[in-house]
N, C-alpha and C positions, 0 to 999 in steps of 0.2 A: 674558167673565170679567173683573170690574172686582179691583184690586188694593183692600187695604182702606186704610181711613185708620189709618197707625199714631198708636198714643196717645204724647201726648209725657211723657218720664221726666223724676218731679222727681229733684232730688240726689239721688247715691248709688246711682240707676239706671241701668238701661240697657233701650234698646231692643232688642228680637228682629227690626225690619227694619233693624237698622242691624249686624246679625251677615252673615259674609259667606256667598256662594256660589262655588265650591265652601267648605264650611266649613273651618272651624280650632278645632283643639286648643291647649287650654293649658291648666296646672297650676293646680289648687286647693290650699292647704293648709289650709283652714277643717277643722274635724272635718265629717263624714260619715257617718251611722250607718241600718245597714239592722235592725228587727227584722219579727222573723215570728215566731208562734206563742208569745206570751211570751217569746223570748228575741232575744238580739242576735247577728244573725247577720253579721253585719258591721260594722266600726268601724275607722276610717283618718283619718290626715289626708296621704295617698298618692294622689288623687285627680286625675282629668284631666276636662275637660267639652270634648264638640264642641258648638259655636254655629256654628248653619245657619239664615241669613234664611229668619223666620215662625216659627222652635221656639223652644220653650225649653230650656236646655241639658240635655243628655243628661251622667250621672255614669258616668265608666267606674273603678270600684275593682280594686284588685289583687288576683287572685284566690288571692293566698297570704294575706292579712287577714281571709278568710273565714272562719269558724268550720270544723272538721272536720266534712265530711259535709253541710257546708250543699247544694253543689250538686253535681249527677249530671246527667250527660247525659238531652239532652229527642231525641223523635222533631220532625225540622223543622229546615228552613235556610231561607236570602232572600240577596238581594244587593244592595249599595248601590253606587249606583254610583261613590260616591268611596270608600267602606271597604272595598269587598267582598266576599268570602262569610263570609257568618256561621253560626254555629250555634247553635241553643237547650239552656238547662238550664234541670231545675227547680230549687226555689230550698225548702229544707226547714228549716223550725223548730219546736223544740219538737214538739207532736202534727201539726203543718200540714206541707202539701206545695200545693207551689202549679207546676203543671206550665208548665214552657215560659213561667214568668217574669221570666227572664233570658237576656242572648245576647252571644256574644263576636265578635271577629276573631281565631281563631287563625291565620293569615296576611294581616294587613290589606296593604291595596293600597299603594303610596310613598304617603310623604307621611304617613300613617296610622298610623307602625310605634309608636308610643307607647300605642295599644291593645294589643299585641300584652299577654298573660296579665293582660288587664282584662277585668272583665265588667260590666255594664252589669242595671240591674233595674227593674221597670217598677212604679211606685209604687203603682197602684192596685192591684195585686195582693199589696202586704203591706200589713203593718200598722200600719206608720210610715215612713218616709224623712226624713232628716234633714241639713240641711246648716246649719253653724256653728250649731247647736242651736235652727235654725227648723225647723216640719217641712213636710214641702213637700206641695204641692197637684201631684198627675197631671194633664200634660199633656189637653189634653182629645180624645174618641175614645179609641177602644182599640189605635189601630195605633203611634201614635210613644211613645216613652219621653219622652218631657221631662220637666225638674221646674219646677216653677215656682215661686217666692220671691216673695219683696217687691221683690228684687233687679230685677226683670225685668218689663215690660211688653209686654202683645200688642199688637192680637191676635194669639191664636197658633194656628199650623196644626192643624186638629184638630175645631175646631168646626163645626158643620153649615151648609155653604155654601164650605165652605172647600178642598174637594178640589179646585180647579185652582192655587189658590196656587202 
């Protein structure tokens, strides 16, 4: 397994191998906006992102900023090994229901507790995703959440070849 050549970031970026492992948390206050099904089911500048060398940052918003009714429990859980147990919701706007795409830590692991009643949503499964009113491009593959910006340079874990990263 060869590690990849990461691309070097002009100004005003940042690299995804120079994010660390175990990852770290830290606050956003850019706007953040999640819509699904013609409306807006999310909008915050409450916002935290884990950066983990090879992703791009994952958005955890605060699940009081939700719209009512946006999210209901999904069947399914996973565990990370620095976050912990997680569990799935679906994620519902307007006529749409988009099952099990989004997932929290309601008891995240030390270290982690700044998750705790944030949830997280996986962009290719809405309609838009938004961060400081760029919209953002999904993570590639179906398994990780990242967003990706202009902000941020890969390669990033996800692409095919890339599952020993």
């Amino acid at each position: 397994m060869h590690r990849p050549r990461p691309e070097i970031p002009a100004s005003g970026q940042e690299s995804v191998w120079d994010y660390p492992r175990p990852p770290r948390v830290e606050r956003v206050t850019a706007p953040v906006t999640v819509r699904l099904g013609g409306q807006l089911v999310v909008e915050t500048r409450d916002a935290v992102r884990v950066l983990e060398t090879s992703h791009p940052p994952v958005y955890y918003l605060p699940i009081t900023d939700f719209a009512p009714g946006a999210l209901t429990p999904a069947d399914g859980s996973s565990f990370c090994e620095f976050k912990g147990a997680a569990r799935y919701l679906d994620v519902r706007g307007g006529d749409e229901v988009r099952p099990a795409s989004a997932w929290n830590y309601p008891q995240p692991s030390p270290g982690f507790e700044q998750l705790r009643d944030r949830v997280a949503v996986y962009a290719q499964q809405m309609d838009e995703c938004t961060v400081d009113g760029e919209v953002v491009t999904p993570q590639p593959g179906g398994f990780y959440g990242g967003w990706v910006t202009r902000a941020v340079v890969g390669p990033f874990k996800g692409t095919p070849g890339s599952q020993g990263w």
